[in-house]
LUMNUVEX-571710 format. One record per residue (C-alpha): x, y, z. Coordinates in pm, 1 decimal, always signed. Each point is the difference from the previous one (the first is absolute). Layout:
<<X, Y, Z>>
...
END
This chain:
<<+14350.4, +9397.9, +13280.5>>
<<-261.4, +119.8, +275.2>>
<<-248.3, +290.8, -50.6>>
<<+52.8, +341.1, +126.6>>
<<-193.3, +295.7, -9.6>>
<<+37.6, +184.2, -361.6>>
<<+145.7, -266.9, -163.3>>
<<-23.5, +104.7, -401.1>>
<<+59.9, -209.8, -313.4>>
<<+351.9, +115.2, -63.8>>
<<+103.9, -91.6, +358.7>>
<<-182.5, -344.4, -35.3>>
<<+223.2, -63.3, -327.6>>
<<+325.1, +108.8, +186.6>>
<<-73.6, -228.6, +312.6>>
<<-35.3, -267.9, -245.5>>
<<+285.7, +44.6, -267.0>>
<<+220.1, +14.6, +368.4>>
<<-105.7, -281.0, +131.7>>
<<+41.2, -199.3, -327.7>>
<<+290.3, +148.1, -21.7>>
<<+159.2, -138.2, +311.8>>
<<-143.1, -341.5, -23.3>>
<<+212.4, +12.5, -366.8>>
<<-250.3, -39.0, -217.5>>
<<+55.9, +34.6, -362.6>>
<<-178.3, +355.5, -149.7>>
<<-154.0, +53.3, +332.6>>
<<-134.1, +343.9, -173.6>>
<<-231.2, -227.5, -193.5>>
<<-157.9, -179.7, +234.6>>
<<-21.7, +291.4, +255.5>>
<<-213.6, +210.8, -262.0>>
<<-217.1, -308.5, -109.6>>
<<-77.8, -71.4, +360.0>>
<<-64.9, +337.1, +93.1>>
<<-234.5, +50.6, -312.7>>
<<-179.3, -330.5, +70.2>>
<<-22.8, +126.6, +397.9>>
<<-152.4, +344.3, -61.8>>
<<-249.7, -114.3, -295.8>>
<<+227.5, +197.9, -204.9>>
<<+210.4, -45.0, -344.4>>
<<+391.4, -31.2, -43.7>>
<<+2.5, +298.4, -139.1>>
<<-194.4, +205.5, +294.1>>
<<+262.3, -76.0, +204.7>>
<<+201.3, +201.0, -146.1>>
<<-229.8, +306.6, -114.3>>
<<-185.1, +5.8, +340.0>>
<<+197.5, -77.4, +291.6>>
<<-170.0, +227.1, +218.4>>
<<-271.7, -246.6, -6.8>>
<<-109.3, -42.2, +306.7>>
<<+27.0, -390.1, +146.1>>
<<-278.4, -136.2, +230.3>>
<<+69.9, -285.7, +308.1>>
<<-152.3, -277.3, -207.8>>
<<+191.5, +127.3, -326.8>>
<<+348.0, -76.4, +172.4>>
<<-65.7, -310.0, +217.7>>
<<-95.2, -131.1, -369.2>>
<<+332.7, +145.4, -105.3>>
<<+192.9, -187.1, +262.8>>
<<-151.2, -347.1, -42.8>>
<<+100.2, +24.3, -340.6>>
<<+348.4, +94.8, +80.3>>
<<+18.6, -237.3, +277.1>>
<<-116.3, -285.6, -293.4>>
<<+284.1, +180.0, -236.8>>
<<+328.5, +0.4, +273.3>>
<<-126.6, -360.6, +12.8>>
<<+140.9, -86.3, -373.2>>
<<-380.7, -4.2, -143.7>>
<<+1.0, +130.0, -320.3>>
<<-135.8, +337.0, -62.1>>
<<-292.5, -127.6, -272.0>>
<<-127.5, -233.1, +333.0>>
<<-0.2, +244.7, +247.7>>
<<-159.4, +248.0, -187.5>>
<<-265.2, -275.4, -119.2>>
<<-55.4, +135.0, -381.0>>
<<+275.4, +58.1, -268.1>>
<<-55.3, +194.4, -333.7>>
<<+37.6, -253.0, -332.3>>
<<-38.9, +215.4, -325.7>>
<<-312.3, +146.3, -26.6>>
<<-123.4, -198.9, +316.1>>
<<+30.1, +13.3, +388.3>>
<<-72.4, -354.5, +126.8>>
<<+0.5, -120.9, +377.4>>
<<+341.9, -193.6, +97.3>>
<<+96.7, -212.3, +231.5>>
<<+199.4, -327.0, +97.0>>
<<-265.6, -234.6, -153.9>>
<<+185.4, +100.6, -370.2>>
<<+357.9, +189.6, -134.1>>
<<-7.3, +312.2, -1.0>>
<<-66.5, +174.2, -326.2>>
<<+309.4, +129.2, -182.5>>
<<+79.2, +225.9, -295.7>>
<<+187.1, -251.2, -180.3>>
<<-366.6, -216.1, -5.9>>
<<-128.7, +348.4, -92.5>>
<<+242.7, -54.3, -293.1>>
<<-149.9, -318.4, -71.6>>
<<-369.4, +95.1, +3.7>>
<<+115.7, +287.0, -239.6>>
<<+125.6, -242.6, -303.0>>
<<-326.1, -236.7, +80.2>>
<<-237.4, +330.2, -4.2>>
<<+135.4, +172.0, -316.9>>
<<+34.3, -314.3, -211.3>>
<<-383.1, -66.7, +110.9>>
<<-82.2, +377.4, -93.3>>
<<+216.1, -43.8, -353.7>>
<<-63.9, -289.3, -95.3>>
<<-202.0, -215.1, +134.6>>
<<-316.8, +98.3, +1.1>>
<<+28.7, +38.9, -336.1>>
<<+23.5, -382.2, -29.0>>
<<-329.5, -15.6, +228.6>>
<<-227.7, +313.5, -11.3>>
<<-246.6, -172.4, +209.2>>
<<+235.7, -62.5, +279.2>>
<<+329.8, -141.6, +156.3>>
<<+94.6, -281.0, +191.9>>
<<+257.9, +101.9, +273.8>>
<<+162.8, -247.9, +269.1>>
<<+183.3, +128.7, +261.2>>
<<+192.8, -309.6, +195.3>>
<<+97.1, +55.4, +335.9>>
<<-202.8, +342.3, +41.5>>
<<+80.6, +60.8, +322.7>>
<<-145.5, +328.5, +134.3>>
<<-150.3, +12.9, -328.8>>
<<+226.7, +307.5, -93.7>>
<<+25.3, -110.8, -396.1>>
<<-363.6, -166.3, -76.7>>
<<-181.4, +309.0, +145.8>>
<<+239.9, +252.5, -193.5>>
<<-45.7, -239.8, -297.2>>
<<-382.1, +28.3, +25.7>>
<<-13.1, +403.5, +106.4>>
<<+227.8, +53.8, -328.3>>
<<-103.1, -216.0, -268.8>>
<<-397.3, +30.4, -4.8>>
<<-44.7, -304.9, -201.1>>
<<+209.9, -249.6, +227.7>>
<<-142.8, -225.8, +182.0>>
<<+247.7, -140.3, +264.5>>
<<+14.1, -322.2, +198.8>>
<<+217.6, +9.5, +276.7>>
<<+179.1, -275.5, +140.7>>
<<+166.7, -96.5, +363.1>>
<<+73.9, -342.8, +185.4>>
<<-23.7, +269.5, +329.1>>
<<-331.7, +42.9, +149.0>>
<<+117.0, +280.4, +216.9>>
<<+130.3, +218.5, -326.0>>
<<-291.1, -55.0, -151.7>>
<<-218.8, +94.6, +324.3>>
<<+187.4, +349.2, -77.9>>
<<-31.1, -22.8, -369.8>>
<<-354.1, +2.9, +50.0>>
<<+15.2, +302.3, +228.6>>
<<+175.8, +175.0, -268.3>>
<<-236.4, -103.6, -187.6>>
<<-256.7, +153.1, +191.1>>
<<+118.2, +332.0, -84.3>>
<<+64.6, -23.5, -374.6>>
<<-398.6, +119.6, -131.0>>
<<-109.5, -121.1, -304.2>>
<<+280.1, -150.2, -134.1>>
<<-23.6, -260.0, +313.1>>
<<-243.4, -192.1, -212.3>>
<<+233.1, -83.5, -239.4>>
<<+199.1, -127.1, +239.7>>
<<-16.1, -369.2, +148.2>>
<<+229.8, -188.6, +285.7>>
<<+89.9, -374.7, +1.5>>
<<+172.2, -206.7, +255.7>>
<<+284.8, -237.9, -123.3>>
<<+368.2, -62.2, -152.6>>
<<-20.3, +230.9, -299.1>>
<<-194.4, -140.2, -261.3>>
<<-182.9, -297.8, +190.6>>
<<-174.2, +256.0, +170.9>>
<<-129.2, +126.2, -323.6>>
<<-66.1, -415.9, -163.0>>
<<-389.8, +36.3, +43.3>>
<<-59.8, +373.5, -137.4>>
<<-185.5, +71.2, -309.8>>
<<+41.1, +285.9, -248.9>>
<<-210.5, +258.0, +74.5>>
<<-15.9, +177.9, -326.3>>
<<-225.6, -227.4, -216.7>>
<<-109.6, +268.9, -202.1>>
<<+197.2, -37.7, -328.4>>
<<+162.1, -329.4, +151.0>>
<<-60.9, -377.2, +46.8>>
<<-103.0, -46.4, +382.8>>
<<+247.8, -237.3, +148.6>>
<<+275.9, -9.1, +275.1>>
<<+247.6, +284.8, +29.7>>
<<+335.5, -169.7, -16.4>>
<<+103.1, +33.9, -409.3>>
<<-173.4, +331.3, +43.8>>
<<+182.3, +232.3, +217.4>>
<<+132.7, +343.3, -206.5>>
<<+266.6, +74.6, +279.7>>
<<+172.0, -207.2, +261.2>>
<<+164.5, +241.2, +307.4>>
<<+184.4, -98.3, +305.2>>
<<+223.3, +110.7, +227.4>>
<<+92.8, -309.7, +140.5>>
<<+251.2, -83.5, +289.4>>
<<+333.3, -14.5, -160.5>>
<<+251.6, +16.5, +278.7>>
<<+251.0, -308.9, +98.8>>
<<-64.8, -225.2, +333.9>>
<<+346.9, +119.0, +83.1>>
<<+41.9, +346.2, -74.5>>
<<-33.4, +270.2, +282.5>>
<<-240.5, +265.1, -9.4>>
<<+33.8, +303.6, +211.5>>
<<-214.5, -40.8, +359.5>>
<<-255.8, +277.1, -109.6>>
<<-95.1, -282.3, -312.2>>
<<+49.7, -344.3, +163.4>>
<<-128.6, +109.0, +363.9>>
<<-326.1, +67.2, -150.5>>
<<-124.3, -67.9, -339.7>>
<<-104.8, -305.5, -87.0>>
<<+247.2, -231.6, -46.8>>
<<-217.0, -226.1, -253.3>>
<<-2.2, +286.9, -250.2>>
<<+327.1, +30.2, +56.4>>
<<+203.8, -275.5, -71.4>>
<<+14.2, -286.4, -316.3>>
<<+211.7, -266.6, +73.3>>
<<+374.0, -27.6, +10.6>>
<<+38.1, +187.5, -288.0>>
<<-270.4, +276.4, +15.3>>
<<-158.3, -128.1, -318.1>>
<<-248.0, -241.7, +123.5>>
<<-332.5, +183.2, -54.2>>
<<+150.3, +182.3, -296.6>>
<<+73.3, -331.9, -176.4>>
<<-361.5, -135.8, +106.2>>
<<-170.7, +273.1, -178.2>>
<<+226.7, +16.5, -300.9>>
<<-92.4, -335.8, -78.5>>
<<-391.1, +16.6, +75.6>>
<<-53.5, +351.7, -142.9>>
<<+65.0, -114.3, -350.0>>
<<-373.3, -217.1, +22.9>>
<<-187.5, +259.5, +132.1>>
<<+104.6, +252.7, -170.6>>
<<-195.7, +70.9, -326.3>>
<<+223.1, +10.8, -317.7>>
<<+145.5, +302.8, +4.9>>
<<-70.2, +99.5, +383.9>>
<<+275.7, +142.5, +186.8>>
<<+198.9, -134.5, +290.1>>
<<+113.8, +287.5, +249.8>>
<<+208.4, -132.9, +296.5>>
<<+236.3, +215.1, +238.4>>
<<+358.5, -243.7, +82.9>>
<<+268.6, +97.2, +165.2>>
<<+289.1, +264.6, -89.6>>
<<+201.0, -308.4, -66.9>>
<<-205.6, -245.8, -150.2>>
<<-80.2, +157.9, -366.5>>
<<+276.2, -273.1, -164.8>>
<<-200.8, -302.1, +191.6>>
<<-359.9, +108.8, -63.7>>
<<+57.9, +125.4, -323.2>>
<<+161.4, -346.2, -139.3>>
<<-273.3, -128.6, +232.8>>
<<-245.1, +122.4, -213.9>>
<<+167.0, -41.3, -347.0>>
<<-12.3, -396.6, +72.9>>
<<-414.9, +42.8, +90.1>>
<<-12.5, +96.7, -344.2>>
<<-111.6, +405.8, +52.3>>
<<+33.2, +238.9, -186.5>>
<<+161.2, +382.4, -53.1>>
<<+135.4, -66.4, +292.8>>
<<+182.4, +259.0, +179.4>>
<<+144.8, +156.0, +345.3>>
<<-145.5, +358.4, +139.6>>
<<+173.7, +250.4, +249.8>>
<<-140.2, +145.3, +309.9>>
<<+46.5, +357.9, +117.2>>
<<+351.4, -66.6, +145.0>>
<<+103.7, -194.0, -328.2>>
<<+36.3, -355.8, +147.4>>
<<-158.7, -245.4, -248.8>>
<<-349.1, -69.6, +147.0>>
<<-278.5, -72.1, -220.2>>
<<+47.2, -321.6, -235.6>>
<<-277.7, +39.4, -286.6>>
<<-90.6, -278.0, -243.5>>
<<-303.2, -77.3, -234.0>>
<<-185.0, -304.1, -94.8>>
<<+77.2, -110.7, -445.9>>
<<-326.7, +132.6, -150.3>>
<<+32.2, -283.5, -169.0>>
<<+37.7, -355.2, +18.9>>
<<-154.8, -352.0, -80.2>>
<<-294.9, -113.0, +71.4>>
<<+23.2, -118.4, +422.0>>
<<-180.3, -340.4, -45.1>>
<<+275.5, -96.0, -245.5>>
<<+285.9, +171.6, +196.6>>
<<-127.3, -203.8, +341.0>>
<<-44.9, -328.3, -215.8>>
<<+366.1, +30.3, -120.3>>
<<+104.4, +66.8, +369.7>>
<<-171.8, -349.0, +114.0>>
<<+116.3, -183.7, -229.2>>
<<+358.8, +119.6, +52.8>>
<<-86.4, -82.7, +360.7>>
<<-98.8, -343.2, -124.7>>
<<+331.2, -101.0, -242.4>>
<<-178.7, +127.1, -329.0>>
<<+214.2, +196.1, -239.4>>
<<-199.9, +312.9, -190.1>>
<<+22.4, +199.6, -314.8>>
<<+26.9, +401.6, +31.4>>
<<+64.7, +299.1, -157.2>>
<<+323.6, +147.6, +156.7>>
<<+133.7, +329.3, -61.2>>
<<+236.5, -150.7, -271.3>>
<<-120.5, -294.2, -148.1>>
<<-285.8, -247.8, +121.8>>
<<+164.4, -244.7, +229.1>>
<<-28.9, -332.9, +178.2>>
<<-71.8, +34.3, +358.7>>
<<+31.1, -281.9, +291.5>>
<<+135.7, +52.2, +375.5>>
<<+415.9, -38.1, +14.6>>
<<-8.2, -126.5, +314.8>>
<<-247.1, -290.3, -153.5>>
<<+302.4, -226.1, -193.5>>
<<-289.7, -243.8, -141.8>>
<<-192.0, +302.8, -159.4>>
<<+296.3, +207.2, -115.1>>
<<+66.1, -388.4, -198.4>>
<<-346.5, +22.0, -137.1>>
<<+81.9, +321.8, -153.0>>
<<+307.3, -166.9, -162.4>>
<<-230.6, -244.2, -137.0>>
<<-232.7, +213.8, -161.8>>
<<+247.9, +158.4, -170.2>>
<<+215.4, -285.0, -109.2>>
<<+292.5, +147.0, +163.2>>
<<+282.3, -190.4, +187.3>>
<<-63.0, +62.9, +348.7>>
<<+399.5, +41.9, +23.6>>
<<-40.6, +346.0, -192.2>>
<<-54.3, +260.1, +263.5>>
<<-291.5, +249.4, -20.1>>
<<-105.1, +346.9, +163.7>>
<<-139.7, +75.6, +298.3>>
<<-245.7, +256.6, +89.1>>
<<-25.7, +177.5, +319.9>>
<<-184.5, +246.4, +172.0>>
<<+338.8, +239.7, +115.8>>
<<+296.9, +37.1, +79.2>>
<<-114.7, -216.6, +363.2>>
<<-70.9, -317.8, -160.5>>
<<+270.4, +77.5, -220.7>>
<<+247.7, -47.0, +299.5>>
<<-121.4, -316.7, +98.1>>
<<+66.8, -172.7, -282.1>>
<<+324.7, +101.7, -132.2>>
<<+312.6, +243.5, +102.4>>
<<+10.2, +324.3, -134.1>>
<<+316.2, +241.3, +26.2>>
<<-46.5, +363.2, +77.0>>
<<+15.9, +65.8, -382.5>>
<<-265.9, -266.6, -88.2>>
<<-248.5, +206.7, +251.8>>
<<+100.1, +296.6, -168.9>>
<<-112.3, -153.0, -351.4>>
<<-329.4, -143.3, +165.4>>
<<-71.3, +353.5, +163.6>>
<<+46.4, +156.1, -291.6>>
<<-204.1, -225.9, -227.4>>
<<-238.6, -191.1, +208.6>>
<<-290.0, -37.3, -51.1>>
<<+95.7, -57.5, -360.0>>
<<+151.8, -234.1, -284.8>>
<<+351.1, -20.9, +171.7>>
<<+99.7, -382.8, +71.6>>
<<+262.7, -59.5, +300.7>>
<<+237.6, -301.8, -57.8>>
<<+116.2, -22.7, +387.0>>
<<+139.0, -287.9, +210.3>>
<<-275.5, -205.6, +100.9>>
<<-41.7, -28.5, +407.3>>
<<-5.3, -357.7, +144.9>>
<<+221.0, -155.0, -284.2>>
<<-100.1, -143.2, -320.2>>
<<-334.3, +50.7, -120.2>>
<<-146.4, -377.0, +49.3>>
<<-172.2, -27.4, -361.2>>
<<+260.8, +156.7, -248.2>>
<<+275.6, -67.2, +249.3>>
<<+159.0, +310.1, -33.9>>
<<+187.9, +283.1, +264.9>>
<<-179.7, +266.8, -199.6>>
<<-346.3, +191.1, -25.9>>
<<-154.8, +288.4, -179.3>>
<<-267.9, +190.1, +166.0>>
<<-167.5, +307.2, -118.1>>
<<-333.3, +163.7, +150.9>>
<<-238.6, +74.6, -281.5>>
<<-197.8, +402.3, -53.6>>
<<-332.8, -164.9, -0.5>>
<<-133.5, +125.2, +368.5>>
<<-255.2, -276.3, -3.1>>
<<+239.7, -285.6, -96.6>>
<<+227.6, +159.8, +277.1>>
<<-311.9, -61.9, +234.3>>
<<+10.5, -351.7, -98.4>>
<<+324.6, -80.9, +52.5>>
<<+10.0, +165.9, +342.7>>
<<-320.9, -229.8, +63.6>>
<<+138.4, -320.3, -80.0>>
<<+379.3, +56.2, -23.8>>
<<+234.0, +21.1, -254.2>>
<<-81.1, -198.0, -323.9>>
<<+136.3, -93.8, -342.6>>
<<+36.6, +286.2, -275.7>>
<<+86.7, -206.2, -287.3>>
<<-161.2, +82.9, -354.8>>
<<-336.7, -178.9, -91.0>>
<<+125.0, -226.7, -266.1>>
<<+121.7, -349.1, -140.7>>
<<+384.6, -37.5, +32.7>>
<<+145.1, +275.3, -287.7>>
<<-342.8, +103.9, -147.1>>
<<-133.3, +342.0, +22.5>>
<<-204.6, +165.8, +255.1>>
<<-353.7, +102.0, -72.9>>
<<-53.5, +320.6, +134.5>>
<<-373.8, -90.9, +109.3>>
<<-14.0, -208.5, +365.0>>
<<-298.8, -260.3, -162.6>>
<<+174.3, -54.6, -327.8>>
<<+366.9, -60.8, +211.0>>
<<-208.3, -267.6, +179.8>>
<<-127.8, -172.9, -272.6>>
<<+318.0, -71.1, -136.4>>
<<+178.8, -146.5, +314.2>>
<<+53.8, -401.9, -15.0>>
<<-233.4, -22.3, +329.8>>
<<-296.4, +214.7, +86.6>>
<<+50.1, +267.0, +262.6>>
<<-207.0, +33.2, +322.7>>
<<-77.8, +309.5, -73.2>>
<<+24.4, +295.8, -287.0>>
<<-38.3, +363.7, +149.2>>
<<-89.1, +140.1, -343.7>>
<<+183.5, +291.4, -147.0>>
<<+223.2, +126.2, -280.9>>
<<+368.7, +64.8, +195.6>>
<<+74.6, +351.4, -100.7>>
<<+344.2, +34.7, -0.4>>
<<+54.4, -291.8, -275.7>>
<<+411.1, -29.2, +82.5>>
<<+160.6, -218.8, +171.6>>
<<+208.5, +154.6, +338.4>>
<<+347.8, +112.1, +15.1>>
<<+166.1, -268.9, +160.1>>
<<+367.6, +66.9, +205.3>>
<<+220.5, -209.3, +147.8>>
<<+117.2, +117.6, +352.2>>
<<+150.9, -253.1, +129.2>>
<<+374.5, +183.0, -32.5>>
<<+152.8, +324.0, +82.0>>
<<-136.8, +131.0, -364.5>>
<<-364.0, +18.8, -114.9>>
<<+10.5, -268.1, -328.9>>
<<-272.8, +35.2, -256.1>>
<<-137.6, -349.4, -111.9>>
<<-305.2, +133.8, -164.7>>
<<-129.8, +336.0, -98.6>>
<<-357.2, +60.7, -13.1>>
<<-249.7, +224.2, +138.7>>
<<+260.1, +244.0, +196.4>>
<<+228.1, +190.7, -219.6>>
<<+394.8, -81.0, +53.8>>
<<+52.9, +347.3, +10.9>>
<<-192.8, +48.9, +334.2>>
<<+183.3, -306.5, +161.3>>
<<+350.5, +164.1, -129.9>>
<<-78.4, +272.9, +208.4>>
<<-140.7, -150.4, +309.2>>
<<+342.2, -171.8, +27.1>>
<<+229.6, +234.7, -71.2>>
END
């Protein structure tokens, strides 16, 4: 579009919506009004309440760089240089994505449960960390909506956090609460103290964080983005891997440390990938963990929560070494205290034979972290799933055809499996892999229901006793599902009424 001699608003708007019209642009009324604001130092709105606004020379050669820019594919949030993000209009460019209400969605759920609930937890203040900040669109809303947060933003991009900090510029006060770190999500963060060490024992921040927020790249190496998205965002916050879940699986399983117990994990996935990430995050050993909906319904926001309680971590990381090592260890499970080694260790799955005096031809359980490490170690029909789904994490045992043939100590084509409630034993077995789940006793004795006494009574000392009463006191439900029928071969802590129905 060229100048001309009384040249007003509303014509500026109509050369525009034409020309994006013919060029087949999608809504070209939208970026025609937004350029045409930004041109004349105007608002959206003013362009349509005052087009008899008068246009200067400068005003429209402004107007057609930026339309030259937008005919040229750029997206509309570039050209114009600034984009609105709730209650915040930060600068944009290619350095970082561009900021989108579904993310606005995902600030929302990390601002209100900080509002509700968590400072409650921490009237002095909150530990935020926003991975992968970007532009900085959720850190600086996080920090100019929740006065007590303090936020640490994270990104392994200097140039997006070059415009973070320009943002940042802008925020006012709340910028001080505010800090930027270079690095792969939380390695940029390994040297940072807690700042609040009024009220609190000064030490390092990871164990310490009240909410965890990302919206990390979640989009498959081979799927195809429209030009206006793969031309010019950054492809790095983009893309995860071949199956989009790359980043989200990297944070899933580091969150869980740095989050204190009971912080919140807030992470945006893609529309498809609520089934993955949420079973993702059931094997970490979260919490409450549950799938949100953006503003156009598509499952966006996967939220999950830290146990507020669990054992003490020197004897949780001492049971993980020496399960490392070959040791066997004593814990409380979520039905009765049981014997723990490595099943992929034959020589310490043995030593817990020993030490309970039972024939190493008798099978026992195994414990696993989901429905993933499930699959690799035995076949399960499309009804089997359905029973784990249903009932996992929980005190259902699986009797399924083992994969790889017999089992090479008891010799047999069969295994059970089962993944246990406990979040933190969940965590343990997703460390180390899945492990033995048989009860913490001599051959036909009873089961104490405290972890230390269990021990005490084994024929061999254990490695290791994570101490604790198991609350659930019953033995699992154990089915066979080996056949075309569900058979029960042991009830227990799941009623038979509830697998009746899941089959029929």
């Amino acid at each position: 579009m060229s100048s001309k001699d009384g040249l007003t608003l509303g014509d500026l708007y109509r050369g525009l919506r034409e020309q994006f019209a013919a060029a087949g642009m999608l809504e070209p009324e939208v970026s025609a009004r937004r350029i045409a604001a930004e041109a004349s130092g105007t608002s959206a709105a003013e362009v349509a309440l005052a087009p008899q606004t008068p246009m200067t020379v400068r005003m429209v050669a402004h107007a057609d760089a930026m339309a030259t820019r937008r005919v040229a594919g750029e997206p509309l949030q570039y050209v114009l240089g600034s984009w609105g993000f709730r209650e915040l209009d930060l600068a944009t460019d290619r350095r970082a994505l561009i900021p989108r209400p579904e993310t606005e969605v995902v600030a929302g759920f990390a601002i209100d449960w900080l509002n509700e609930t968590a400072r409650h937890r921490h009237p002095i203040g909150l530990n935020v960390a926003d991975l992968g900040t970007g532009c900085g669109a959720i850190a600086m809303s996080i920090a100019h909506e929740v006065p007590d947060a303090r936020v640490f933003a994270t990104d392994s991009s200097a140039d997006a956090l070059a415009l973070a900090a320009a943002n940042l510029a802008g925020l006012g006060s709340a910028a001080s609460r505010v800090s930027l770190h270079h690095g792969d999500w939380f390695d940029a963060l390994g040297g940072v103290q807690d700042p609040h060490t009024d009220g609190r024992v000064a030490g390092p921040l990871r164990g310490r964080l009240d909410l965890v927020v990302s919206n990390p790249p979640y989009v498959a190496d081979g799927d195809v983005l429209a030009p206006e998205i793969d031309d010019w965002e950054p492809h790095e916050a983009l893309y995860a891997g071949t199956d989009g879940l790359s980043a989200l699986r990297t944070i899933l399983r580091d969150a869980r440390g740095w989050l204190a117990p009971g912080g919140l994990l807030v992470l945006e996935i893609g529309a498809t990938q609520a089934p993955a990430a949420t079973a993702m995050a059931i094997a970490r050993g979260y919490e409450s963990v549950r799938i949100e909906r953006d503003l156009a319904g598509s499952d966006r926001v996967l939220v999950a929560s830290r146990p507020q309680s669990e054992p003490d971590a020197l004897e949780l990381n001492a049971a993980v070494e020496w399960l490392r090592e070959g040791g066997f260890v004593v814990v409380p499970t979520d039905t009765l205290c049981g014997i723990m080694a490595r099943y992929a260790d034959t020589e310490a799955v043995a030593r817990v034979c020993e030490a309970k005096e039972r024939p190493r031809t008798e099978p026992m359980p195994i414990l696993v972290s989901g429905l993933a490490q499930a699959d690799e170690l035995v076949e399960l029909s499309a009804a089997a799933r359905a029973l784990a789904q249903q009932h996992w994490p929980g005190g259902l045992t699986l009797v399924a055809k083992r994969r790889g043939g017999p089992d090479p100590l008891h010799g047999r084509e069969t295994l059970g499996v089962r993944a246990p409630a406990l979040g933190w034993l969940r965590w343990l077995i997703d460390d180390v892999g899945p492990v033995t789940g048989t009860s913490a006793n001599r051959h036909g004795a009873e089961t104490p229901a405290d972890a230390a006494t269990a021990a005490t009574g084994l024929a061999t000392p254990a490695a290791a006793v994570i101490a604790g009463v198991a609350p659930g006191g019953v033995a699992s439900t154990v089915i066979d599902v080996t056949g075309p029928e569900p058979i029960v071969l042991r009830e227990g802590a799941v009623p038979l009424a509830e697998i009746v129905g899941d089959s029929t």
